[in-house]
N, C-alpha and C positions, 0 to 999 in steps of 0.2 A: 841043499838045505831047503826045508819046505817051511811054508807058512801058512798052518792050516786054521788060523781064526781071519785070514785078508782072503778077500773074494769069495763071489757066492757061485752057485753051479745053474747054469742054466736050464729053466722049467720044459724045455722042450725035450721031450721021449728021448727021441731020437741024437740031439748033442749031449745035453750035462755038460758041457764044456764049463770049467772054471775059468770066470772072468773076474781080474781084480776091478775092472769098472764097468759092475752090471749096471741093466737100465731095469727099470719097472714099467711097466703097461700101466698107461693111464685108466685100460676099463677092464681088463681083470687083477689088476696089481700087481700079477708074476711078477717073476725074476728072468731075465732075457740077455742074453750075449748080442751083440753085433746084429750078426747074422738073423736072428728070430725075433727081435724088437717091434717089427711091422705086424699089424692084424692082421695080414694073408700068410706072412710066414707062419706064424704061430698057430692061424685057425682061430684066433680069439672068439670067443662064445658070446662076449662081451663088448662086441664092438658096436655093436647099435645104439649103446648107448652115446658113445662118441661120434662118430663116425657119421656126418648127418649131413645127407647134400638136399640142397634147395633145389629145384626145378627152375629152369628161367622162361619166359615165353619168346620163344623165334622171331616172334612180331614184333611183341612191342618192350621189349627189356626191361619186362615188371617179375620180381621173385614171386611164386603161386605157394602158397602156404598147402604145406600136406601132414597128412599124418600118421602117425607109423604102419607103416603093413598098405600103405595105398601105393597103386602104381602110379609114377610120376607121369605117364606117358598120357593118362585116360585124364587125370584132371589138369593137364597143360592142354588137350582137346577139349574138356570143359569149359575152359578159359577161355578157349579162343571163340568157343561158339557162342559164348552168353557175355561176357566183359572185355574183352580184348578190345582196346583203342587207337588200333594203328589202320589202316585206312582198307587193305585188302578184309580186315575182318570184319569189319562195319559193310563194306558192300556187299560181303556172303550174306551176312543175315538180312537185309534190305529185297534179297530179292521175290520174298516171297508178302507181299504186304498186301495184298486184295482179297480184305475179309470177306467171309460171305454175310448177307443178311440176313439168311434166312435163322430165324429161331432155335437157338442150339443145335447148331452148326459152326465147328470152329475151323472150316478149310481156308486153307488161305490159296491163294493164286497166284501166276507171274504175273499175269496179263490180267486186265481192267474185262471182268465178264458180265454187261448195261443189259438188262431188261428194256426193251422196246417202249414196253405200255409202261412201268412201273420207273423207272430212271433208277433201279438200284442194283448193287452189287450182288452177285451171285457168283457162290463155286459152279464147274463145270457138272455136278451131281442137280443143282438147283437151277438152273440157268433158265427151263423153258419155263412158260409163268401155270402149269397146271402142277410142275414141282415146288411153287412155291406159293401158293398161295396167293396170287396175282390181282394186288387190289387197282386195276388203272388211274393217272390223275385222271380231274375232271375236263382237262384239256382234252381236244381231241386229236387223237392219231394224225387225221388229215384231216384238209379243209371241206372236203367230199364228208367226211365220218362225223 
């Protein structure tokens, strides 16, 4: 004996299988047995709408907000090089802190690079005083000078 108004037939190709307790896809709405219920069995088209993972950071166990069609992997590297607050990523960016003085010029340095006559900071490009424009204090060099 058949009972053909109980159960529906399931939306995948390939089964049709009549099930008396189908499930529906929360993001295409089909009709699904058992078996094809999951968005990878099925192939859902529609899964992106549901289906939404957050990225974490390694560091410091803060969620990084993305948005659709970005790779998680490039702005969790964002994060860590510009806001990350856990201690190895605060010392990465620290290491380069010795601006130069010279007038637009934005190098920075590891190391502290002093003008002789002038007492200020210079990139390795700027460093001797005829690249930078070299105004001496009026102190002198030496007690001889």
């Amino acid at each position: 004996m058949e009972f053909p108004v109980l159960g529906e037939h399931c939306s995948e190709n390939s089964c049709k299988q009549l099930d008396f307790l189908p499930l529906r896809c929360d993001a295409c709405e089909e009709i699904f047995c058992k078996d094809h219920i999951t968005y990878a069995n099925h192939k859902c088209m529609s899964s992106y709408k549901k289906d939404i993972q957050v990225p974490v950071c390694p560091l410091c166990n803060t969620p990084i907000p993305i948005k659709r069609g970005e790779m998680p992997d490039i702005k969790v590297g964002e994060h860590i090089d510009r806001d990350c607050q856990s201690d190895p990523a605060q010392n990465k960016r620290k290491i380069f802190t010795n601006k130069c003085s010279k007038g637009g010029c934005k190098q920075k340095e590891m190391i502290r690079v002093t003008c002789d006559q002038c007492h200020m900071n210079y990139c390795l490009k700027h460093r001797h005083p005829l690249d930078h424009d070299c105004k001496p204090e009026d102190k002198p060099v030496s007690k001889s000078g």
